[in-house]
VEXZAKE-279351 format. One record per residue (C-alpha): residue in one letter; x, y, z. Coordinates in Angstrom, 3 decimals. Example, Ala and Ser with C-alpha at 12.3 -4.5 7.8 and 13.67 -1.06 7.14 Angstrom:
2
{code A | px 12.300 | py -4.500 | pz 7.800};
{code S | px 13.670 | py -1.060 | pz 7.140};
***
This chain:
45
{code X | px 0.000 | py 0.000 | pz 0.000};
{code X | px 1.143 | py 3.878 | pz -0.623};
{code X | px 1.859 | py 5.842 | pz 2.329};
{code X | px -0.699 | py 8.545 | pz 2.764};
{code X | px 0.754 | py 10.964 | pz 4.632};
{code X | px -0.010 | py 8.935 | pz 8.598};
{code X | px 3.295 | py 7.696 | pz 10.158};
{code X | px 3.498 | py 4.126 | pz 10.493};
{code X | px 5.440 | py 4.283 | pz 13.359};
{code X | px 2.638 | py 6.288 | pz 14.801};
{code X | px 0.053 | py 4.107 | pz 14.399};
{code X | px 1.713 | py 0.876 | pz 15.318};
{code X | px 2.557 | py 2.483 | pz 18.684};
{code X | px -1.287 | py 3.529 | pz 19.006};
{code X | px -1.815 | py -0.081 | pz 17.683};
{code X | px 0.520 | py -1.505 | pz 20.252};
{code X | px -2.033 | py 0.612 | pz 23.357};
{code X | px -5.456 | py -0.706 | pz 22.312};
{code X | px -7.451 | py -2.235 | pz 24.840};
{code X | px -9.319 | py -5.925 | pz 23.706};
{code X | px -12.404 | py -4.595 | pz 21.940};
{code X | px -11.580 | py -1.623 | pz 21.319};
{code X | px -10.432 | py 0.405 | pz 18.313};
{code X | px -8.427 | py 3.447 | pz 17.063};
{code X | px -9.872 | py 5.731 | pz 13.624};
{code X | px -7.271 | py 7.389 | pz 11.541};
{code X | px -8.451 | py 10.319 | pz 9.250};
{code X | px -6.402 | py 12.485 | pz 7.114};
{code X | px -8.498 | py 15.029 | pz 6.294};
{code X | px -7.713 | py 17.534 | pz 3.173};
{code X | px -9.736 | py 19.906 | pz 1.263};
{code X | px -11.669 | py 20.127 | pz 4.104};
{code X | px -12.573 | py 22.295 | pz 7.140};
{code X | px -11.243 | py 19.953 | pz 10.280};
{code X | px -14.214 | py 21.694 | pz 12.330};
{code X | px -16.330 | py 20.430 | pz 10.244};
{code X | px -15.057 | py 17.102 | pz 10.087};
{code X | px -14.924 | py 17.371 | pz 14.159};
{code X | px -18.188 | py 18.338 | pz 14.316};
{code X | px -19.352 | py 15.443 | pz 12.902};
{code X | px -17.233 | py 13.523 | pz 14.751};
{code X | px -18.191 | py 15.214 | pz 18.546};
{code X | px -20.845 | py 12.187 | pz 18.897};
{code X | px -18.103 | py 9.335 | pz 18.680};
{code X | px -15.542 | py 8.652 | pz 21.931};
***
């Protein structure tokens, strides 16, 4: 897979902190207003 712009090493160590049954999102957000996108996002933990 391409890279898209989210270190790996970043998200392996988040990986490496997950509970059992839980879960971590990712977004790279562009060409967007991030308030928007947190917005919309405010209803999620």
């Amino acid at each position: 897979m391409i890279d898209y712009g989210i270190d790996d090493g970043f998200i392996k160590s988040i990986g490496d902190t997950l509970k059992p049954d839980t879960s971590a999102l990712f977004l790279l957000v562009r060409k967007s207003q991030p308030e928007k996108v947190l917005a919309e996002l405010s209803g999620y933990k």
